[in-house]
C-alpha positions in Angstrom: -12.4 66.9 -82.6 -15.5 68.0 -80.1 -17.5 71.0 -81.0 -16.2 73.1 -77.8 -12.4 71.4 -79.0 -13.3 73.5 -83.3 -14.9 76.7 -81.2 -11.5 77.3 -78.7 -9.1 76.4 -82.6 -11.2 79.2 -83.9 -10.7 81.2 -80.6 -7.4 80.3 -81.0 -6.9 81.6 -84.9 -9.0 84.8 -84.0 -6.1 85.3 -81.4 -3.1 84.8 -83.8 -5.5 87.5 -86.2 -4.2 89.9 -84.2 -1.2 88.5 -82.7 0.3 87.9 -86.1 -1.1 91.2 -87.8 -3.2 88.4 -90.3 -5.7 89.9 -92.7 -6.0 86.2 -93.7 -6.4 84.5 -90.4 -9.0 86.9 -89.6 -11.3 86.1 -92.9 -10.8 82.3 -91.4 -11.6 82.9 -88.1 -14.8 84.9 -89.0 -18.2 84.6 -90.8 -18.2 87.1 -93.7 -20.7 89.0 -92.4 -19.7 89.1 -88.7 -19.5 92.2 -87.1 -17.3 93.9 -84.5 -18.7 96.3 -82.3 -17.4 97.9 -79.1 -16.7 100.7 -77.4 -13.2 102.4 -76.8 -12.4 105.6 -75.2 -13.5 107.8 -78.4 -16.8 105.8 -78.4 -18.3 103.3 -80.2 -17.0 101.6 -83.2 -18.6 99.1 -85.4 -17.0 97.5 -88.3 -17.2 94.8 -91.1 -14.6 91.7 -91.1 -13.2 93.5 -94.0 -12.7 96.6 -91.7 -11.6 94.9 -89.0 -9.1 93.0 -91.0 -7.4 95.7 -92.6 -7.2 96.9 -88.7 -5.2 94.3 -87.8 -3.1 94.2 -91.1 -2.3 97.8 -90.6 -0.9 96.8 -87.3 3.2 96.8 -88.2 5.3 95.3 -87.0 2.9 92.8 -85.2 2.6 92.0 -81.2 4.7 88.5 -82.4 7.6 90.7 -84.5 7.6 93.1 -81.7 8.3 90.0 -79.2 4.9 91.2 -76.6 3.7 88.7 -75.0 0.9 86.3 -75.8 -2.2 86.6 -73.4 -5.9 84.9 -74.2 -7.9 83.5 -71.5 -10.7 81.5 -72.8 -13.2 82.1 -69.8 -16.0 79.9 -71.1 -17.6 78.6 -74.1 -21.6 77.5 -73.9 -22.7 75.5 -77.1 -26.2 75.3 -77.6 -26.7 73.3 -81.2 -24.9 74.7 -83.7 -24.4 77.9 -82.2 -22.0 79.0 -79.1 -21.0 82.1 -76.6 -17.7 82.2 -75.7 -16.4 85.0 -73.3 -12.8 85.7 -73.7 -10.1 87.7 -72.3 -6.8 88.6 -74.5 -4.2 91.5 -74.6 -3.7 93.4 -77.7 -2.5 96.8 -78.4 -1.4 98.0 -74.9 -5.2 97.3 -73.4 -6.5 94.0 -72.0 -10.1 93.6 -73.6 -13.1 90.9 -72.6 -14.4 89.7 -75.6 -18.5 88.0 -75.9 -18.1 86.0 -79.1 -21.0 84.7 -80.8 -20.3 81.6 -83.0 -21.8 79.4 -85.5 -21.6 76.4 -87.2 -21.6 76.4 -90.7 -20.4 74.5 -93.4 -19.2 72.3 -90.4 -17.2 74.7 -89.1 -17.4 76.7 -86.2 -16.9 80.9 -87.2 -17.6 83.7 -85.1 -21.0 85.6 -86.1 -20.4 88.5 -83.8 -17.7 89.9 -81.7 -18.3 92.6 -78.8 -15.5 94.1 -76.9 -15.1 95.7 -73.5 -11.6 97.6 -72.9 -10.8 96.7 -69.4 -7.8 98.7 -68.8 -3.9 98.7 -69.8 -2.6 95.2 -70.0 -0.4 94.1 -67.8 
């Protein structure tokens, strides 16, 4: 598989993180010491992969159970090395969000380092 081919799998398991309410496809999809950092209505927030794992665990039922529908645009993915920027946009929780992702390559596989989020408005 091609570097950009690994980055858009790990994209793609990121996703189902949250799609699927998965504590443990979010540890897979990150690098333990990523962070998560954005800014929603109350402000910013900033969080761990621990923290934002047990976000998306405490998510019940999940977007899948709940039948919502599944919506992540990969917009683009630059590689330079072994690192990579991908911008993303995906629908979770009621809002559509633009995600920067900042991956790298470790261990021969691609994780993301740092995640920052934009709410763009309700999702569709």
């Amino acid at each position: 598989m091609s570097d950009e081919d690994e980055i858009r799998s790990t994209i793609q398991t990121y996703f189902e993180c949250m799609y699927d309410s998965s504590a443990e496809k979010a540890h897979a999809a990150f690098h333990p010491n990523a962070k998560i950092t954005g800014y929603l209505e109350d402000g910013l927030h900033e969080m761990t992969v621990e923290d934002f794992a047990a976000f998306v665990a405490r998510q019940q039922p999940s977007a899948r159970e709940k039948g919502e529908p599944a919506r992540l645009d990969v917009l683009s993915v630059e590689i330079a090395g072994e690192t990579a920027v991908a911008r993303v946009q995906d629908d979770y929780l009621g809002l559509t969000f633009t995600d920067t992702l900042a991956l790298l390559k470790t261990d021969d596989r691609w994780q993301i380092y740092n995640k920052l989020f934009n709410v763009e408005g309700p999702a569709a």
